[in-house]
C-alpha positions in Angstrom: 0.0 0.0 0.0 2.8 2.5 0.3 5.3 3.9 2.6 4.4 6.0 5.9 3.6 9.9 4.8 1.4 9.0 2.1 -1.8 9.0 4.2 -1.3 12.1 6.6 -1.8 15.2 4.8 -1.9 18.7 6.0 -5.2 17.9 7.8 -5.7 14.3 8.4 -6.4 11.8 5.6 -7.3 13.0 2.4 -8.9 12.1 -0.7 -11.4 11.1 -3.3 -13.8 8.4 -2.1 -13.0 5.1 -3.2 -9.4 5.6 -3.9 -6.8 4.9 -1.5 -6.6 6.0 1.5 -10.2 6.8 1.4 -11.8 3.2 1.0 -14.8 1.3 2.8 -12.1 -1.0 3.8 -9.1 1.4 5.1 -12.5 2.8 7.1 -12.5 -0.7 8.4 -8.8 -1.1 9.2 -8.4 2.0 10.8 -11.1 1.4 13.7 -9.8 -2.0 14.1 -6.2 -0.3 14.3 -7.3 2.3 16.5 -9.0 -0.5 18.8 -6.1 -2.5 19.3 -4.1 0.7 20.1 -6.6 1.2 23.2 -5.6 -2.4 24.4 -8.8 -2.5 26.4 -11.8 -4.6 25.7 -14.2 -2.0 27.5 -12.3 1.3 25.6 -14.9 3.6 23.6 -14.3 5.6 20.0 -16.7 7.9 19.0 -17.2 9.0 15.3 -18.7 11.7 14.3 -19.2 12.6 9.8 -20.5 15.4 7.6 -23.4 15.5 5.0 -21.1 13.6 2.0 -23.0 10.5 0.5 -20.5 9.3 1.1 -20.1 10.0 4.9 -22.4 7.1 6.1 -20.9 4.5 4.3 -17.2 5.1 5.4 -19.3 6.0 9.7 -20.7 2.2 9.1 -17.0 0.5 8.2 -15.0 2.5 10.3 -17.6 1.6 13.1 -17.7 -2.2 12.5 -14.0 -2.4 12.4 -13.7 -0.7 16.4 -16.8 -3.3 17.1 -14.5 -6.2 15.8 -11.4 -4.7 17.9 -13.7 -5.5 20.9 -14.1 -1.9 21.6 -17.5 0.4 21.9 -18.5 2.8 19.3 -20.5 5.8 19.6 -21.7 7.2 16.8 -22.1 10.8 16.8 -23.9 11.3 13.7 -23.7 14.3 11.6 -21.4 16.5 13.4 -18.6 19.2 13.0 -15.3 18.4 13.3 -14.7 20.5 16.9 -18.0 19.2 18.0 -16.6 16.1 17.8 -13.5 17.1 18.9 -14.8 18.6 22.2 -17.2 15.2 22.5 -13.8 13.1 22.5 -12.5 15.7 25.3 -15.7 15.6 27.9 -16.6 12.1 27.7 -15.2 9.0 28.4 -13.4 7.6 24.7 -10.2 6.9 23.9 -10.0 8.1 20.3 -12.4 10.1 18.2 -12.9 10.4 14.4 -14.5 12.9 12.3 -15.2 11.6 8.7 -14.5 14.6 6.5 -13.4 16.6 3.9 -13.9 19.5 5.4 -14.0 22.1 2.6 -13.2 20.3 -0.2 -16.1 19.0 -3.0 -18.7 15.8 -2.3 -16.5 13.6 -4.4 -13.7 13.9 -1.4 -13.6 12.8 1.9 -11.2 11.5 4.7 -10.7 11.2 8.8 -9.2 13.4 11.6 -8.2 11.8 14.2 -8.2 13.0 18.1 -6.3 11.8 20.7 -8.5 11.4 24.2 -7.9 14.7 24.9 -9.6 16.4 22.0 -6.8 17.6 20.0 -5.2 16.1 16.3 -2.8 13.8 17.0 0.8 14.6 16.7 3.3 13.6 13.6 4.9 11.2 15.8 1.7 9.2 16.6 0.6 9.4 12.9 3.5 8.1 11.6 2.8 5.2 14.4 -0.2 4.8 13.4 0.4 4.5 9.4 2.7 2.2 9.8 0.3 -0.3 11.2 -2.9 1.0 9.1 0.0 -0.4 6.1 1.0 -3.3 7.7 -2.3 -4.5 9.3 -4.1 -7.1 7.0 -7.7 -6.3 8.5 -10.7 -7.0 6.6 -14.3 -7.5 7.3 -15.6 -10.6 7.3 -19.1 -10.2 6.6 -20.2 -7.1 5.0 -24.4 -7.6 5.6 -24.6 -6.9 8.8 -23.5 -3.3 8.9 -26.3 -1.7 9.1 -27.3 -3.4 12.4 -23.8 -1.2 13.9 -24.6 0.9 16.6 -27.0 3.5 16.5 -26.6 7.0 15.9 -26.4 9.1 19.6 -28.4 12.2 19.5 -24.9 14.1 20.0 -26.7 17.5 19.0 -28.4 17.8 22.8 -25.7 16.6 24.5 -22.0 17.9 25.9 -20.9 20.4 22.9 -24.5 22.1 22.1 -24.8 22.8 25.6 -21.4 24.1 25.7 -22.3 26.4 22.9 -25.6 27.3 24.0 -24.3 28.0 27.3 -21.1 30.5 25.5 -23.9 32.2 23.3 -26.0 32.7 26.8 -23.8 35.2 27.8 -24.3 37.1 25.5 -27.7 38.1 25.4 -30.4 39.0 22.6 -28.7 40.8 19.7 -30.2 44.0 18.4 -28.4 42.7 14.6 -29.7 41.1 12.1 -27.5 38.2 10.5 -27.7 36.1 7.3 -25.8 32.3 8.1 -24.5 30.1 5.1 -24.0 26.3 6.6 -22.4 25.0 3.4 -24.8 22.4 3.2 -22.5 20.8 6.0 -22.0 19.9 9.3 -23.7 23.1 11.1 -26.9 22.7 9.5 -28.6 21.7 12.4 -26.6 22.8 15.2 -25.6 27.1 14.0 -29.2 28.2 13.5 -30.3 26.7 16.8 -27.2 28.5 18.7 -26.7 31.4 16.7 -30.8 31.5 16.3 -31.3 32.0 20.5 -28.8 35.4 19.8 -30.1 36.6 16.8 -33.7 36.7 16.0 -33.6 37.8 12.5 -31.3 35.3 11.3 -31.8 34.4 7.8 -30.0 30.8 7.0 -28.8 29.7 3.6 -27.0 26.4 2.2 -28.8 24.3 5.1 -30.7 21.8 2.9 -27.9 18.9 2.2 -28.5 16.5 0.0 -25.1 14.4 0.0 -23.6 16.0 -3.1 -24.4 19.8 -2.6 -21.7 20.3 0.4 -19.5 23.1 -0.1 -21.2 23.4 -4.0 -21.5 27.1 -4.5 -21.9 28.0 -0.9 -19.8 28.4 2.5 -16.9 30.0 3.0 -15.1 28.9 0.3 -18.0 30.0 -2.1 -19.0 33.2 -0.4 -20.3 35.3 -3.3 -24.2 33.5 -2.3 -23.4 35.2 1.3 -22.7 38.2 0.0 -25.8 38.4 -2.2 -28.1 37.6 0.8 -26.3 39.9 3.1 -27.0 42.8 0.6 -30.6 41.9 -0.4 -31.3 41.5 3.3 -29.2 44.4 4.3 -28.3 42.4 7.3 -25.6 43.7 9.7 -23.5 40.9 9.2 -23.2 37.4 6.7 -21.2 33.9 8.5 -20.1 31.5 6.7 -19.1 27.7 7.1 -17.3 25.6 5.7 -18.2 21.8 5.3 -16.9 20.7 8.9 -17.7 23.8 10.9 -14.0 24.3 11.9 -13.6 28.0 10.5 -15.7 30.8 9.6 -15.6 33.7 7.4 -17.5 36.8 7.5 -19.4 39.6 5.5 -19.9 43.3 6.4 -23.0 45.3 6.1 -21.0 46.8 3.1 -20.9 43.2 1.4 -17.3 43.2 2.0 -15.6 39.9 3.0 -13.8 39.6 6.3 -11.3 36.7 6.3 -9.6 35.2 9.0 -6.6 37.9 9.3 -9.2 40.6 9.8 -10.7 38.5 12.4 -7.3 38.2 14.2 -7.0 41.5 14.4 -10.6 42.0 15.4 -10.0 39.7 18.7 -6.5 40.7 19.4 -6.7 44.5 18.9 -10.2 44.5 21.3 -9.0 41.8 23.8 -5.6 43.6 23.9 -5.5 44.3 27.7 -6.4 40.5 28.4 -3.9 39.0 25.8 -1.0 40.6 28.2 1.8 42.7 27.0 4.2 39.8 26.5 1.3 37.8 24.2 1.3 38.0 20.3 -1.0 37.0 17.2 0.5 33.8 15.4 -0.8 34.0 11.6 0.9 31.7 8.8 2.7 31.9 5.5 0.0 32.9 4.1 -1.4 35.7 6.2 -1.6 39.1 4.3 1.2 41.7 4.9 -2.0 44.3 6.6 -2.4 42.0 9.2 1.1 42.4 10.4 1.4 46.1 9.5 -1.8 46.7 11.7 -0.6 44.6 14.7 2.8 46.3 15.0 0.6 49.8 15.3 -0.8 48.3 18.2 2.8 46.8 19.2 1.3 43.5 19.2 3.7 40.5 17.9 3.1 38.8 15.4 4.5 35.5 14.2 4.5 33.2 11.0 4.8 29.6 11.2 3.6 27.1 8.6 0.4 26.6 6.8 -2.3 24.4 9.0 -3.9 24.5 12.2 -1.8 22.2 13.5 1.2 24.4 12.9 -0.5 27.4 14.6 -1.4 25.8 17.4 1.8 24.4 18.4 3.7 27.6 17.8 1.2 29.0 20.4 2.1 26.1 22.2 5.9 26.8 22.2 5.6 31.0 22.3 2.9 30.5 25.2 0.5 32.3 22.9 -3.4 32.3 22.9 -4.5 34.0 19.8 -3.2 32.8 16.0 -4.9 31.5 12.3 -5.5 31.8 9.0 -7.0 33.7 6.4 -9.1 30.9 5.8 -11.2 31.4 8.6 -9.4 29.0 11.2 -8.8 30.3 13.9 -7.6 29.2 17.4 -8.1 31.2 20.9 -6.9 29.4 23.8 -9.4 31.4 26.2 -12.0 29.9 24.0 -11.0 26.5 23.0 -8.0 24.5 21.5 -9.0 23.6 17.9 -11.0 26.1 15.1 -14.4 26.2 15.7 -16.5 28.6 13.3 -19.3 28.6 15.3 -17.6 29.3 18.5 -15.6 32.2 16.3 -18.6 33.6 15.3 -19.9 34.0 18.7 -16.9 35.8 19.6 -17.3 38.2 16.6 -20.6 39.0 17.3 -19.5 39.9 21.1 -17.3 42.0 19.6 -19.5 43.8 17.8 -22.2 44.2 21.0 -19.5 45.3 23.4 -17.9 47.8 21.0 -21.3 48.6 19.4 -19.4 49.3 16.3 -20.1 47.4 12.5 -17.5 45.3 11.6 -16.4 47.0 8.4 -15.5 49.9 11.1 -13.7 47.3 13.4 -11.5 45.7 11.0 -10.8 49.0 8.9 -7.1 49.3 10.3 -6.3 46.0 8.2 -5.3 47.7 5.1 -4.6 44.0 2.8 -2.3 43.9 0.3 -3.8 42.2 -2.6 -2.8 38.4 -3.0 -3.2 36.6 -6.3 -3.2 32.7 -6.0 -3.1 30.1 -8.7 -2.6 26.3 -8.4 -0.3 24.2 -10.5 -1.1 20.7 -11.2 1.5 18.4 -10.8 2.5 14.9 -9.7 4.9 14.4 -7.0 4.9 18.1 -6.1 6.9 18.1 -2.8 9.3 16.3 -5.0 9.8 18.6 -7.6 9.6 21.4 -5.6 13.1 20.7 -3.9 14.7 20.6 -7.4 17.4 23.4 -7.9 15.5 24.4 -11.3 12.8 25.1 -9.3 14.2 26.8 -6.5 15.8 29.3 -9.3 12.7 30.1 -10.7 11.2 30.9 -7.4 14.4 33.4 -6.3 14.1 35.1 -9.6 10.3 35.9 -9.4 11.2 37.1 -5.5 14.0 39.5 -7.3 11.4 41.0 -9.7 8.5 41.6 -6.8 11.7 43.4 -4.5 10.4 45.2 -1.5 6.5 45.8 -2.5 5.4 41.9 -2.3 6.7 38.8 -1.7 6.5 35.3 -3.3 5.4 32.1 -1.8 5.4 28.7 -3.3 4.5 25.3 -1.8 3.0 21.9 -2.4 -0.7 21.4 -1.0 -0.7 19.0 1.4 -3.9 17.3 0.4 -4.1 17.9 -3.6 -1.7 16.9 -5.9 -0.8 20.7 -6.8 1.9 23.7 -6.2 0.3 26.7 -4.4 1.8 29.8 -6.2 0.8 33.3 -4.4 1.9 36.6 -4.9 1.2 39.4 -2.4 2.0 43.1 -3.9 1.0 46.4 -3.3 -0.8 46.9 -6.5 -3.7 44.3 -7.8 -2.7 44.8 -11.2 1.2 43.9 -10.4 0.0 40.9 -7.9 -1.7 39.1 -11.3 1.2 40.3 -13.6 3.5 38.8 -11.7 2.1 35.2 -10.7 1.6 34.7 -14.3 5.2 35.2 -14.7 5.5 32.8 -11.4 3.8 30.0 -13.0 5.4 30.5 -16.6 9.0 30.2 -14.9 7.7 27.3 -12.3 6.2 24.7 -15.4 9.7 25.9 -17.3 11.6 24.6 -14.6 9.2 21.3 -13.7 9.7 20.4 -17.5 13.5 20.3 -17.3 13.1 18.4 -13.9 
């Protein structure tokens, strides 16, 4: 099946359903992997899924396969990703899984796994455990009695809707109105009956899945139909999901989009005095030059690391840090909880916005982004090619001919088969000029590779 790093992506494991790794029966090995690793006949795993067709299938396999490791499953249902994360922290399981692609298209999907104490496991232990997902030789035995696995727990009432119920409480009926887009996704049910109780014109979009329609045209990675509504509606503020529920992006009363930099600086320039003086804002690679600019007016450090949640969170871990993200919309404060949550973000935006009594266009307004122009190159073996000298030359002479207004970054995606080119310049016009030229020089070099 392959050598160890070829499962673990960026996020988990990744990829179109039924092709390796993201099988019925690597669904199967995996909870019987997972059970063994408990070594305790009474251990529980809980696993929770999104709206994919394809969701159900791989909840049923995975499921049977912990039930024939002589281990208890509790099925969660459909539930987002730190929903089920939180589940796996509060109650009694050793492991939990949530089946996902998170933002990626119905024809994807994957697992996350979390240790017992709610958070992703660590490199070492996911190496550990692909090694024995390659060299275990599990398969069902008898496929016809899956749907008799156990039954699906109503997870919505219990420990992580009251936790968010309980978070929103505090804040009170909202004089704002709000339009919500759930993606089709994992927050369908649960983000209109939190964010509902706040806001009682809340207008909800992208909350009818269908197995297929998740993430199609809707959500934060789709946000023009949020934009639309917000407008029509002339609501005081648009959220979006994505398909998991583990980030959230917002729109103004303008229609202007608010990623997850501007949101970082939302929550660290407000919350200033809590942070602490010696406390600072970790962003990634890819975090936009205003954010940075517009933290160092405030003398607030700020930090890069690399791209993924993962990443932020353990530079917070290692600068003793509580605030850091991405522009995507994931976003981790400690104070709050220890994994991106976009409904738990959203509450915090929209306290924000009560205790300041400001709009959030006039809230974010000091984060003056540089224009970023992205473009994807598709390409086998990417992380391979991108250590070639040919392509390391082409990326130092793009750098040269941005200078001092912008900068350059390159890398392979860790869950498609694709180089990430982005420029970031002071002029739009300059930022697409240029990352043609980028991707011109990069497929010149990959040819000669």
């Amino acid at each position: 099946m392959g050598n160890p790093g070829q499962f673990f992506g960026t996020d988990g494991i990744r990829g179109r359903f039924g092709e390796e790794p993201v099988t019925a029966e690597t669904a199967y090995r995996l909870g019987r992997v997972l059970a063994d690793t408990t070594g305790n006949s009474n251990a529980r795993i809980c696993v929770g899924q999104d709206t994919r067709e394809s969701s159900e299938v791989l909840a049923r396999y995975f499921a049977r396969g912990v039930r024939d490791g002589n281990c208890q499953v509790e099925r969660l249902g459909v539930l987002s990703t730190p929903g089920v994360a939180y589940h796996t922290k509060h109650s009694d399981v050793s492991f939990g899984v949530a089946i996902t692609a998170s933002h990626n298209p119905y024809e994807y999907n994957g697992f996350k796994v979390f240790s017992k104490h709610g958070t992703k496991l660590d490199r070492v232990a996911e190496n550990r455990l692909e090694r024995r997902l390659l060299t275990s030789r599990y398969k069902p035995e008898d496929f016809k009695n899956l749907h008799a696995i156990d039954s699906t727990s109503d997870a919505i009432e219990g420990t992580y809707f009251k936790f968010l119920r309980d978070r929103a409480a505090r804040l009170g009926e909202l004089s704002l109105s709000a339009v919500v887009d759930c993606a089709h996704g994992a927050t369908t049910e649960i983000a209109p009956q939190v964010l509902g109780v706040l806001i009682p014109q809340l207008q909800v979009i992208g909350n009818q899945p269908n197995g297929r329609n998740i993430n199609l045209g809707c959500g934060s990675t789709a946000i023009e139909a949020l934009r639309q509504a917000v407008l029509a509606t002339k609501a005081d503020i648009g959220i979006a999901f994505d398909g998991d529920g583990d980030r959230a992006l917002f729109v103004d009363a303008l229609g202007q989009v608010v990623n997850g930099d501007q949101v970082l600086y939302l929550l660290a320039s407000f919350y200033q005095a809590e942070l602490g003086q010696q406390s600072g804002v970790v962003g990634t690679v890819m975090s936009n030059l205003g954010l940075s600019d517009a933290l160092q007016v405030l003398d607030i450090p700020f930090a890069r690391t690399d791209v993924g949640d993962r990443q932020v969170a353990n530079e917070l871990d290692r600068r003793g840090w509580q605030l850091g993200g991405e522009p995507s919309g994931h976003v981790i404060w400690k104070r709050e909880g220890h994994i991106g949550d976009g409904v738990l973000l959203a509450i915090c935006v929209l306290e924000v916005m009560k205790s300041s009594t400001m709009p959030l266009h006039d809230l974010v307004a000091p984060v003056r982004m540089a224009p970023q122009v992205q473009c994807d190159v598709a390409v086998e073996n990417a992380s391979v090619l991108f250590a070639q000298p040919s392509v390391s030359h082409a990326i130092a002479e793009v750098s040269e001919l941005i200078g001092c207004q912008g900068r350059l970054l390159v890398r392979p995606s860790g869950t498609e088969p694709v180089l990430r080119v982005m420029v970031e310049h002071r002029s739009q016009a300059k930022a697409e000029e240029l990352v043609r030229i980028a991707v011109d020089r990069l497929a010149t070099a990959m040819k000669s590779s």
